[in-house]
DSSP file (Angstrom, degrees, kcal/mol; ACC not computed):
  #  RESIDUE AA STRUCTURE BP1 BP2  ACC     N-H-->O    O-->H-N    N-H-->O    O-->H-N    TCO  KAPPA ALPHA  PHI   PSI    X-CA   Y-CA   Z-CA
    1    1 A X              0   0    0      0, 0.0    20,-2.5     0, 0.0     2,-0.3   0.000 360.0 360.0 360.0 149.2   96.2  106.4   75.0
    2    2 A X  E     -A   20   0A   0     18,-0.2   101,-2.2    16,-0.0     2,-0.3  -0.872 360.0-177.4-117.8 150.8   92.6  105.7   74.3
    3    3 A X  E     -AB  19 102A   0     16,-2.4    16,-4.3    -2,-0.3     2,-0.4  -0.926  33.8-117.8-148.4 161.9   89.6  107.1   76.9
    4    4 A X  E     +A   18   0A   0     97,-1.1     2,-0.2    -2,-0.3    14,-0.2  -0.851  45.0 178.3 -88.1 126.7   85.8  106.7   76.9
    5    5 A X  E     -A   17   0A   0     12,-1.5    12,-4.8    -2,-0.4     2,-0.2  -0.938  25.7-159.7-153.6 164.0   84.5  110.5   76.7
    6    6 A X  B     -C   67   0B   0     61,-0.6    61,-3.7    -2,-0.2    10,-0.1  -0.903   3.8-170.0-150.4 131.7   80.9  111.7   76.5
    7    7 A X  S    S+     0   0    0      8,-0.4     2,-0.4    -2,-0.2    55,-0.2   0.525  79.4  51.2-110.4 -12.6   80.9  115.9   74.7
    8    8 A X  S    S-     0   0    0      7,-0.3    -1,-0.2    53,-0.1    43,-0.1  -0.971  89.7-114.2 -97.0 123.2   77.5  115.5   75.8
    9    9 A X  S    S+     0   0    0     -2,-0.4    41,-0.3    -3,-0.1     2,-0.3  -0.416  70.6 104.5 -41.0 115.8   74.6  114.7   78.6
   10   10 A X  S    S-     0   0    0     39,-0.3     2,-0.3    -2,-0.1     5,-0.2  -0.989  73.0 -36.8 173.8 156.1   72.9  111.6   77.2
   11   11 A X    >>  -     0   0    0     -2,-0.3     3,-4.8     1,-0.1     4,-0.5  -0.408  60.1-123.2 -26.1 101.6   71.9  108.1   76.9
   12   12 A X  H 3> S+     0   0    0     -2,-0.3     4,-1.5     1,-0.3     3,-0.4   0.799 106.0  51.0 -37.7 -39.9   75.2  106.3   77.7
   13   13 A X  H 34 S+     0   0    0      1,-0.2    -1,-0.3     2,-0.1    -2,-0.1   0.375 116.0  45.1 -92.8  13.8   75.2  104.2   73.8
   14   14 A X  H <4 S+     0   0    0     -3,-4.8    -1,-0.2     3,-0.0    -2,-0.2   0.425 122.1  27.2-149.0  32.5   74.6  107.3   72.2
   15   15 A X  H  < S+     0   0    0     -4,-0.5     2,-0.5    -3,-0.4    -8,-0.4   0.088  94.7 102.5-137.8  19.8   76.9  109.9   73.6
   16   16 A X     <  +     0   0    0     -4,-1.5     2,-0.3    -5,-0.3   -10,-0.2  -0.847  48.2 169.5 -91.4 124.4   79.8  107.3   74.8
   17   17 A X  E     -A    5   0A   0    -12,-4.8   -12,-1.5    -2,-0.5     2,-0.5  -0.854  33.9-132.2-116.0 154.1   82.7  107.5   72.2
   18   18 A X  E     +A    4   0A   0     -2,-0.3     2,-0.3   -14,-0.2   -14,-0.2  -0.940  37.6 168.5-110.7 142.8   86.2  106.1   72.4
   19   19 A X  E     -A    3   0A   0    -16,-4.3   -16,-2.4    -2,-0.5     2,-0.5  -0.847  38.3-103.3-145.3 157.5   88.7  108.8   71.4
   20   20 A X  E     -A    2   0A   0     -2,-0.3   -18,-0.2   -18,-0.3     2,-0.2  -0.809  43.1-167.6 -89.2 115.8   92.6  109.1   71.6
   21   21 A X        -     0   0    0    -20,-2.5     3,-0.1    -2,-0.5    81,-0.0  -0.672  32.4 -85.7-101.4 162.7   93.9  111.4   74.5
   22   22 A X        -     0   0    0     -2,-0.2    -1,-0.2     1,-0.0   -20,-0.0  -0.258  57.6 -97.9 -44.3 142.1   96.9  112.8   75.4
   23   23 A X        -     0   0    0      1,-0.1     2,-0.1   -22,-0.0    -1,-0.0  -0.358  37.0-110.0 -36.3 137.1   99.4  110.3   77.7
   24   24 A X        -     0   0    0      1,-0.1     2,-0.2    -3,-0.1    -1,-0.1  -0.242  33.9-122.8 -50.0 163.0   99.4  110.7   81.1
   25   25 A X        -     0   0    0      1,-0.1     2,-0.4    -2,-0.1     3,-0.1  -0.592  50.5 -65.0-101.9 178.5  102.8  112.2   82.5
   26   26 A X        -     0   0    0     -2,-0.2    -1,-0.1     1,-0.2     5,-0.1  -0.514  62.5 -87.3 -57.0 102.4  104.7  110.4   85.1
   27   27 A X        -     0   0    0     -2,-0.4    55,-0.2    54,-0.1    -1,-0.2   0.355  44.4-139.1 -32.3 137.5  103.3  109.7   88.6
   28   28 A X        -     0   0    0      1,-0.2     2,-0.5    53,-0.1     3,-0.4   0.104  51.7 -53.1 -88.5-136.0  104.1  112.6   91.1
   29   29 A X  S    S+     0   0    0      1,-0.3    53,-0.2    52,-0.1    -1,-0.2  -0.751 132.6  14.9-122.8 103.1  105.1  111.9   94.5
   30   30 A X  S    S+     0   0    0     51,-1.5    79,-4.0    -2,-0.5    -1,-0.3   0.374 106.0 102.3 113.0 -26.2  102.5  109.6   96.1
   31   31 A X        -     0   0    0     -3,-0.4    50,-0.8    77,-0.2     2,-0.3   0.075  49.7-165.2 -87.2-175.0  100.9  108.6   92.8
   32   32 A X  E     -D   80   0C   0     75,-0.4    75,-1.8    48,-0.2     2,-0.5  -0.805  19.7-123.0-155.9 165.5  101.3  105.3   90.7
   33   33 A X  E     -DE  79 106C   0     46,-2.5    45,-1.6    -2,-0.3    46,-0.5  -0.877  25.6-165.2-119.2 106.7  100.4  104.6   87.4
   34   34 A X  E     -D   77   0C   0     71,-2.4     2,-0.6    -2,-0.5    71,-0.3  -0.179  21.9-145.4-111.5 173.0   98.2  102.0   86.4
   35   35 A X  E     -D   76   0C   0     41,-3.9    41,-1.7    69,-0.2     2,-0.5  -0.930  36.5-138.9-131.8 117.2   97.0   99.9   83.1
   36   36 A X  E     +D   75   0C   0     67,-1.8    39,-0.2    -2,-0.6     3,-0.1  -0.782  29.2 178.9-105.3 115.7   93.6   99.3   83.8
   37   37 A X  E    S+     0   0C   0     37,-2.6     2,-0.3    -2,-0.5    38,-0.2   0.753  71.3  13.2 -99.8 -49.1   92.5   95.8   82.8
   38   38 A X  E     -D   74   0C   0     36,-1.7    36,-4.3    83,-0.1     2,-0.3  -0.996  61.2-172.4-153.5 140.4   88.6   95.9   84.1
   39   39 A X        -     0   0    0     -2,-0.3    34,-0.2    34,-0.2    83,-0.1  -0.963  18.1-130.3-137.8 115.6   86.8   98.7   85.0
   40   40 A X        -     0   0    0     32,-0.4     2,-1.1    -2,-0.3    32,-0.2  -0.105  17.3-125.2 -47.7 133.8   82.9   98.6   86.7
   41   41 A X        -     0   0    0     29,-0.1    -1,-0.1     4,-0.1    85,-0.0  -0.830  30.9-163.4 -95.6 122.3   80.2  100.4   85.6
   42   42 A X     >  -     0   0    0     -2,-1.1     4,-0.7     1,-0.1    84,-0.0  -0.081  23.1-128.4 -88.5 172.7   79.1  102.1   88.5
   43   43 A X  T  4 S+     0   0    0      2,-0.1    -1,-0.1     1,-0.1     4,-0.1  -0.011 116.0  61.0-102.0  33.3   75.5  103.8   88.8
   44   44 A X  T  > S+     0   0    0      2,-0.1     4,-1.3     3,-0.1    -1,-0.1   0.638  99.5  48.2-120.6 -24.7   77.2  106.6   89.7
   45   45 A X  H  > S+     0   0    0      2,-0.1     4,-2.9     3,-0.1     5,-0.1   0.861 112.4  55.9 -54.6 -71.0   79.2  106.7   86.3
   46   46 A X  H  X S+     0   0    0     -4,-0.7     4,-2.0     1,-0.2     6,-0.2   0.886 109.7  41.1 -46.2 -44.2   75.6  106.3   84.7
   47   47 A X  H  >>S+     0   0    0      2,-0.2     5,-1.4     1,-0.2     4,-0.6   0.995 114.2  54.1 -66.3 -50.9   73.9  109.5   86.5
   48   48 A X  H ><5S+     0   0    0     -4,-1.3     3,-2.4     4,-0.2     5,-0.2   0.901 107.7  45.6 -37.1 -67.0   77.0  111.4   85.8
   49   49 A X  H 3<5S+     0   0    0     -4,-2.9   -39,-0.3     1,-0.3    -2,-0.2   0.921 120.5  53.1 -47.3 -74.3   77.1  110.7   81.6
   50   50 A X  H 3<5S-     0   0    0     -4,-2.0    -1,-0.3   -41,-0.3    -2,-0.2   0.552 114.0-119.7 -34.5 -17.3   73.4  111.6   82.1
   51   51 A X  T <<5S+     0   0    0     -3,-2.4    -3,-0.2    -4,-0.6    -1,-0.2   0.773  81.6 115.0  79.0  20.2   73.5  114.5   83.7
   52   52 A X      < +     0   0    0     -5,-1.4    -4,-0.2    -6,-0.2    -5,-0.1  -0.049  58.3  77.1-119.3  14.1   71.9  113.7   86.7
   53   53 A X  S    S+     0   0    0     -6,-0.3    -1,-0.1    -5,-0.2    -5,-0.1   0.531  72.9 120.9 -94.4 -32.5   75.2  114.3   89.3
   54   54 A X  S    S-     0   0    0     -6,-0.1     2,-0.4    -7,-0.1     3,-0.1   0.149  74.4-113.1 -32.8 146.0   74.6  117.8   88.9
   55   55 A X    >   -     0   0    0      1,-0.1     3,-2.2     2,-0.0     2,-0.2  -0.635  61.8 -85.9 -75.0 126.3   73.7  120.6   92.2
   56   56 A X  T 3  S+     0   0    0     -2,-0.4     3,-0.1     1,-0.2    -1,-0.1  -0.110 119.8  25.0 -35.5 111.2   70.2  121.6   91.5
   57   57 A X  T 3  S+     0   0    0     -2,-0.2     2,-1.0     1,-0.2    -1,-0.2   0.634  85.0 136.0  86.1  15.1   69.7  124.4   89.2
   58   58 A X    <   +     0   0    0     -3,-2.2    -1,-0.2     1,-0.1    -4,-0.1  -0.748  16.4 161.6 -84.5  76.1   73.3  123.5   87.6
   59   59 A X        +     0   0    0     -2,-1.0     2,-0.1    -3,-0.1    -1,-0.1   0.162  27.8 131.4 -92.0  22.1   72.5  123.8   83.4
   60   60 A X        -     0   0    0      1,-0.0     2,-0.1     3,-0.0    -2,-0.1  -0.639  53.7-138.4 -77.4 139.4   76.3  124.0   82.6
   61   61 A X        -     0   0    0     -2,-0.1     2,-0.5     1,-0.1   -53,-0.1  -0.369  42.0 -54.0 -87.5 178.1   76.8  121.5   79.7
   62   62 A X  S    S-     0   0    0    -55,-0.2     4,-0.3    -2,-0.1    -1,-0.1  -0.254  72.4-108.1 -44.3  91.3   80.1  118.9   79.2
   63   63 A X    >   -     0   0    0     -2,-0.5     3,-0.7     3,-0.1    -1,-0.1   0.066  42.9 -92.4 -21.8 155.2   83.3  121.3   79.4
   64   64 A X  T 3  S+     0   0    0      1,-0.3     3,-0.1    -3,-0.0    -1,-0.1   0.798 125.9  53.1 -72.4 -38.5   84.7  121.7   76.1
   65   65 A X  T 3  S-     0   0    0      1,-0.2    -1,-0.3   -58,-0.0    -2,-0.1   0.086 114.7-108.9 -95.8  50.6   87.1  119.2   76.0
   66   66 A X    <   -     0   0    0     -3,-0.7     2,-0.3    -4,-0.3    -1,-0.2  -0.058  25.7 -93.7  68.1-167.4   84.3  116.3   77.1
   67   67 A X  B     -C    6   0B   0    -61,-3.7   -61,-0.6    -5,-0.1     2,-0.4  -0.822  29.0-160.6-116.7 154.0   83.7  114.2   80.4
   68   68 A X        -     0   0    0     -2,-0.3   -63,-0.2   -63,-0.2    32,-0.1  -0.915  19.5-146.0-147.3 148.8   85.3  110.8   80.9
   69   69 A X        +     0   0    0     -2,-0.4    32,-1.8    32,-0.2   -65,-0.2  -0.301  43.5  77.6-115.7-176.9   83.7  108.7   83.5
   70   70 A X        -     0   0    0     30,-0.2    30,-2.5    29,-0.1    29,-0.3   0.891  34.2-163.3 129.8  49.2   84.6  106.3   85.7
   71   71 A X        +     0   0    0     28,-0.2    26,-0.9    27,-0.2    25,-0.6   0.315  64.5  25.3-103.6  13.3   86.5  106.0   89.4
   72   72 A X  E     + F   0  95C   0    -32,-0.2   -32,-0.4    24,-0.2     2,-0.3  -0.988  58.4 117.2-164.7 157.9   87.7  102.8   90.3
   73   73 A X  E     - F   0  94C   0     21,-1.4    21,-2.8    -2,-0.4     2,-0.3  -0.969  47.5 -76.4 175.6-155.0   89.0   99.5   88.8
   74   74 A X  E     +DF  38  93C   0    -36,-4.3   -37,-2.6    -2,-0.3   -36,-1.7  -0.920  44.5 131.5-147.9 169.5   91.9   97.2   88.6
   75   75 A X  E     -DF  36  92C   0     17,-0.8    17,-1.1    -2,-0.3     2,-0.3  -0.759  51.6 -79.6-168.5-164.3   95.2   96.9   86.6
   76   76 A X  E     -DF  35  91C   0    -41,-1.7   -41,-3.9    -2,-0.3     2,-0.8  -0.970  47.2-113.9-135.5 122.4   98.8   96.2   86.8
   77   77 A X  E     +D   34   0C   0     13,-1.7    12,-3.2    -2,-0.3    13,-0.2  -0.619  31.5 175.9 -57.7 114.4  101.1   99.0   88.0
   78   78 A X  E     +     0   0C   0    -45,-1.6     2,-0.2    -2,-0.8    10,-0.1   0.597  67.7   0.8-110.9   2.8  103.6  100.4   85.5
   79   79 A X  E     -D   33   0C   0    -46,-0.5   -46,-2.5     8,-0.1     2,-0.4  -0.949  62.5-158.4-151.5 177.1  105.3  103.1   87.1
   80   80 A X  E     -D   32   0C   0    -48,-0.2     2,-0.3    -2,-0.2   -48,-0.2  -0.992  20.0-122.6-144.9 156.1  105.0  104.6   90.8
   81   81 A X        -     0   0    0    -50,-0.8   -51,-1.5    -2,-0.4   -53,-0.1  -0.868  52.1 -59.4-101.8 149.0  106.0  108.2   92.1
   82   82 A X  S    S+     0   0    0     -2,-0.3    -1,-0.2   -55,-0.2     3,-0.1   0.367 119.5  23.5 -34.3 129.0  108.3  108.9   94.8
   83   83 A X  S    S+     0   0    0      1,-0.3     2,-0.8   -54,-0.1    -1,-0.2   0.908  86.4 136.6  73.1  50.9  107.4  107.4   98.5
   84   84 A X        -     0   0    0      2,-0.1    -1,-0.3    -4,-0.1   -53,-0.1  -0.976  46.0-162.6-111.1 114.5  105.3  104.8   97.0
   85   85 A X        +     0   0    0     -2,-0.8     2,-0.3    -3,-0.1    -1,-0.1   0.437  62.2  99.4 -82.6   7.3  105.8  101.4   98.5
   86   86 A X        -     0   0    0      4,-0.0    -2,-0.1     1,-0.0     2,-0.1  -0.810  63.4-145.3 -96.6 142.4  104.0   99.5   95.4
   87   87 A X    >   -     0   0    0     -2,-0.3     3,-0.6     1,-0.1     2,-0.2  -0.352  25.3 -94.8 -87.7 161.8  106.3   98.0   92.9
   88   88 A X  T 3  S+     0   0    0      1,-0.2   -10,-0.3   -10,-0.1     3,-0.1  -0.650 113.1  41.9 -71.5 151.5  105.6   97.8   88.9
   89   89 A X  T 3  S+     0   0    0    -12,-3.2    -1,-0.2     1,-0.3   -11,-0.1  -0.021  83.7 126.8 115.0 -56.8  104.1   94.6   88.3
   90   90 A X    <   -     0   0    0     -3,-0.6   -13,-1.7   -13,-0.2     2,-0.8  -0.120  61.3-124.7 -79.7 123.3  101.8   94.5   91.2
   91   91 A X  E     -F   76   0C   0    -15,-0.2    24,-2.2    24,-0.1   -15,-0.3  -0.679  38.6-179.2 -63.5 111.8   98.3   93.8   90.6
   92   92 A X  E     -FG  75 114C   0    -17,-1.1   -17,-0.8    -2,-0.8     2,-0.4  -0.380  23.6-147.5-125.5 164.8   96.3   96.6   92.2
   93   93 A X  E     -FG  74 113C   0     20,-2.1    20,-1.9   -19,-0.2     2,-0.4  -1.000  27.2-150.5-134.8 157.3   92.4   97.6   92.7
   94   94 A X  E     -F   73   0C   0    -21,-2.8   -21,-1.4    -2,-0.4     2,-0.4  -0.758  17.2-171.3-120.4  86.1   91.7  101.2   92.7
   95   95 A X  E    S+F   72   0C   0     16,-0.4   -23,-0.1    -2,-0.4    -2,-0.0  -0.949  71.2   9.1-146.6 145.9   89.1  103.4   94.2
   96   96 A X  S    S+     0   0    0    -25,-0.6    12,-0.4    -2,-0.4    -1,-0.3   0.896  76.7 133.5 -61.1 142.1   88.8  106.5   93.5
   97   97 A X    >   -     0   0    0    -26,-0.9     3,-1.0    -3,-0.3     2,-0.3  -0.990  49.4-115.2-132.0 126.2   90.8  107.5   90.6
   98   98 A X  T 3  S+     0   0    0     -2,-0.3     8,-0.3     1,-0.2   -27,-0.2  -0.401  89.7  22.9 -74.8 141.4   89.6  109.6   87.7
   99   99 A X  T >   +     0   0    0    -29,-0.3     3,-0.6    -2,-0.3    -1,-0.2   0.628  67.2 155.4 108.1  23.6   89.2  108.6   84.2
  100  100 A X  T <   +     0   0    0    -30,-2.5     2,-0.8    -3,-1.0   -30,-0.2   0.833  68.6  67.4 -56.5 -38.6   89.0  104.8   85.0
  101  101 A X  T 3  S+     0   0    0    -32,-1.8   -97,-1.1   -97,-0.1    -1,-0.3  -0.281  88.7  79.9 -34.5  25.7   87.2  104.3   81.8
  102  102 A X  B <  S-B    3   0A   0     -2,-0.8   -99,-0.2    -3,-0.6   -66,-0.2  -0.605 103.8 -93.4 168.0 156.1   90.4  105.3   79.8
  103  103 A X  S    S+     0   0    0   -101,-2.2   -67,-1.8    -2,-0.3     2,-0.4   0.806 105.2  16.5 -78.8 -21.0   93.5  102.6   79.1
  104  104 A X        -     0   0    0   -102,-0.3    -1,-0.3   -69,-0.2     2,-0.2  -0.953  63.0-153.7-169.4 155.3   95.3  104.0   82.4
  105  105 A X        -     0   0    0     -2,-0.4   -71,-2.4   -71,-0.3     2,-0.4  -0.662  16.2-141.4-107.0 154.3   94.9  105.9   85.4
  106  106 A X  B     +E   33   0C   0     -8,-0.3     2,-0.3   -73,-0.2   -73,-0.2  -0.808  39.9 178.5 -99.0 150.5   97.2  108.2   88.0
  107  107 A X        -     0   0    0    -75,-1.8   -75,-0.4    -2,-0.4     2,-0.3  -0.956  39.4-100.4-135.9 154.2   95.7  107.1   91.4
  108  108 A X    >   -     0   0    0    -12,-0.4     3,-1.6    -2,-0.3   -77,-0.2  -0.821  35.6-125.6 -70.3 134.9   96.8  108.3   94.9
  109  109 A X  G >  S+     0   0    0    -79,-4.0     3,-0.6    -2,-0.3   -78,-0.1   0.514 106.4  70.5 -65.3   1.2   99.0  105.3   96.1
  110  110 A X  G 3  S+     0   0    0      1,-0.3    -1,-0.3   -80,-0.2   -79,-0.1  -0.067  97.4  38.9 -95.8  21.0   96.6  105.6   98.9
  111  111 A X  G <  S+     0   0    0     -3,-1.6   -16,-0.4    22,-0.1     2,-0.4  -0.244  92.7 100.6-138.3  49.3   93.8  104.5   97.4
  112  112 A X    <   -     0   0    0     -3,-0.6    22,-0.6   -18,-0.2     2,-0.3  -0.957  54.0-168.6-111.3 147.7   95.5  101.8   95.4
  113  113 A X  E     -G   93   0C   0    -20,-1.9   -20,-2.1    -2,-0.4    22,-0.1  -0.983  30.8-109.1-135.6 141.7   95.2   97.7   97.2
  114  114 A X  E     -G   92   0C   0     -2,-0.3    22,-0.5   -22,-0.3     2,-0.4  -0.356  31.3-121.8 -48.8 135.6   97.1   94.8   96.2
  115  115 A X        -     0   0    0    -24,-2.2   -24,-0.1   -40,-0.1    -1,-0.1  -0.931  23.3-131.7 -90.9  95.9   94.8   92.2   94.2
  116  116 A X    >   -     0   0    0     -2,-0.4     3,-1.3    20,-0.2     8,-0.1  -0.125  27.1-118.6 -21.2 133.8   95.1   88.7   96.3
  117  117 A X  T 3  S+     0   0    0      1,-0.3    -1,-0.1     0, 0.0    -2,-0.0   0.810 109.0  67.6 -41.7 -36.1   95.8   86.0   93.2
  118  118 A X  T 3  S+     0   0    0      2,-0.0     2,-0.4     0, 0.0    -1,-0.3   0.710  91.5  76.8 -71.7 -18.6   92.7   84.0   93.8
  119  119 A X  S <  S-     0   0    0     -3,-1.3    -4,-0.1     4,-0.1     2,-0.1  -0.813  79.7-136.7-112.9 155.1   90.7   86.9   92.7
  120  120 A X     >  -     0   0    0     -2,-0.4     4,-1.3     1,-0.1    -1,-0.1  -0.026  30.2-107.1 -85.2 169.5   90.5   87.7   89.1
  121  121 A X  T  4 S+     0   0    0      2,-0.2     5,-0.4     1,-0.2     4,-0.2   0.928 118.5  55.7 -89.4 -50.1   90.9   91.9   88.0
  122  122 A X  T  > S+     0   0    0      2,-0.2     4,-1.8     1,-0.2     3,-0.2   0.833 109.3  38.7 -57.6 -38.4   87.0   91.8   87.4
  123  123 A X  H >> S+     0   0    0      1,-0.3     4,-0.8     2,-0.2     3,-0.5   0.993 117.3  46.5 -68.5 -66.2   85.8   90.7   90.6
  124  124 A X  H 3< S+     0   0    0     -4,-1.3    -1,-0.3     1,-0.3    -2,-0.2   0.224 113.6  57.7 -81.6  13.8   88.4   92.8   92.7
  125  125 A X  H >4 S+     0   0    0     -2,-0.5     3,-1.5    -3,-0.2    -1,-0.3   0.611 107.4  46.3 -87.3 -65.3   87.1   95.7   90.1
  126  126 A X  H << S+     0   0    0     -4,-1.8     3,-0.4    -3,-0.5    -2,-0.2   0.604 112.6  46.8 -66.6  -4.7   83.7   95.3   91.1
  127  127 A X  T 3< S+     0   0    0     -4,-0.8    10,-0.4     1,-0.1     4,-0.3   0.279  81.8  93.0-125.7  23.9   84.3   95.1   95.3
  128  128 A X  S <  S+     0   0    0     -3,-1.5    -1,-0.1     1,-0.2    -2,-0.1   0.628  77.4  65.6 -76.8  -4.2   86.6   98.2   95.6
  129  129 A X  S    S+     0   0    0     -3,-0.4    -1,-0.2     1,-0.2    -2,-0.1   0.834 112.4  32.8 -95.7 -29.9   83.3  100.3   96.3
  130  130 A X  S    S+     0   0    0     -3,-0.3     2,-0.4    -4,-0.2    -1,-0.2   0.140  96.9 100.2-128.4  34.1   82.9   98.3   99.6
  131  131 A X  S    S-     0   0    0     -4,-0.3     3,-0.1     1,-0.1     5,-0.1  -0.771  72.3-109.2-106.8 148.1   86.9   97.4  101.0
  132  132 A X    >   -     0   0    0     -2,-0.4     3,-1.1     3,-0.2     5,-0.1  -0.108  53.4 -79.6 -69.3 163.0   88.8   99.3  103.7
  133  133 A X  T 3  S+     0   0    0      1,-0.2    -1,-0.2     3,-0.1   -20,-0.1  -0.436 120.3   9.3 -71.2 136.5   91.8  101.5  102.5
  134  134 A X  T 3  S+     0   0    0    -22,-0.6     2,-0.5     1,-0.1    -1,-0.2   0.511 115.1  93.7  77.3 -26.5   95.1   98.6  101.9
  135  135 A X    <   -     0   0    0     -3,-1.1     2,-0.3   -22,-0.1    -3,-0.2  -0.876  63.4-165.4-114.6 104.5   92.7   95.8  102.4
  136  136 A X              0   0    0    -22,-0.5   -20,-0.2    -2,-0.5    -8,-0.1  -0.717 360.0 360.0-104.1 179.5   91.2   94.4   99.4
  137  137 A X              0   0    0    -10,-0.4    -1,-0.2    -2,-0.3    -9,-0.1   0.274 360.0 360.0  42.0 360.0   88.6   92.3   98.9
């Protein structure tokens, strides 16, 4: 699996790399597992990679094994964990789930919404920030 990770605080084009991570494991109970087709850049992404999400007076740098940014987007489910009532298959939008940047995400199936057809994965990426849980777009 490939993810966007930043080992550093920085100008987003010159401390975003793409790097090969471990797989995710298998959604737990509640979870699904998605393959994330378009993902937003948030400004909230942007402060973070900057260093600017931080509590005031917070100088710890990028944990060793980096940051990868990123919380919401849209995909296709490909597996779901027990008591999930989404199928594999299903077109989803996602908000929040970490690591959205990254080729797939574990989400709570309760922040996952079914993508209507008429909308495209980038547009129903980009409006997750501002839809009611189960309703998107």
């Amino acid at each position: 699996m490939r993810s966007i990770i930043y080992h550093q605080y920085g100008e987003p084009a010159e401390v975003l790399r793409l790097s090969d991570v471990p797989a995710l494991p298998a959604p737990a109970e509640g979870e699904v597992l998605i393959r994330v087709h378009s993902r937003p850049v948030h400004p909230g992404d942007l402060l973070g990679i900057r260093g600017r999400y931080r509590a005031p007076g917070n100088t710890a740098p990028v944990g060793a094994d980096g940051a990868r940014p990123g919380f919401e987007g849209a995909g296709v489910i490909e597996a779901v964990g027990a008591g999930v009532d989404l199928a594999p298959g299903t077109r989803v939008a996602f908000f929040p789930a970490r690591w959205a940047w990254s080729d797939k995400v574990l989400a709570p199936a309760r922040f996952v919404t079914r993508i209507p057809d008429r909308l495209s994965d980038a547009i129903a990426a980009q409006r997750t920030w501002h839809r009611s849980r189960r309703h998107c777009c």
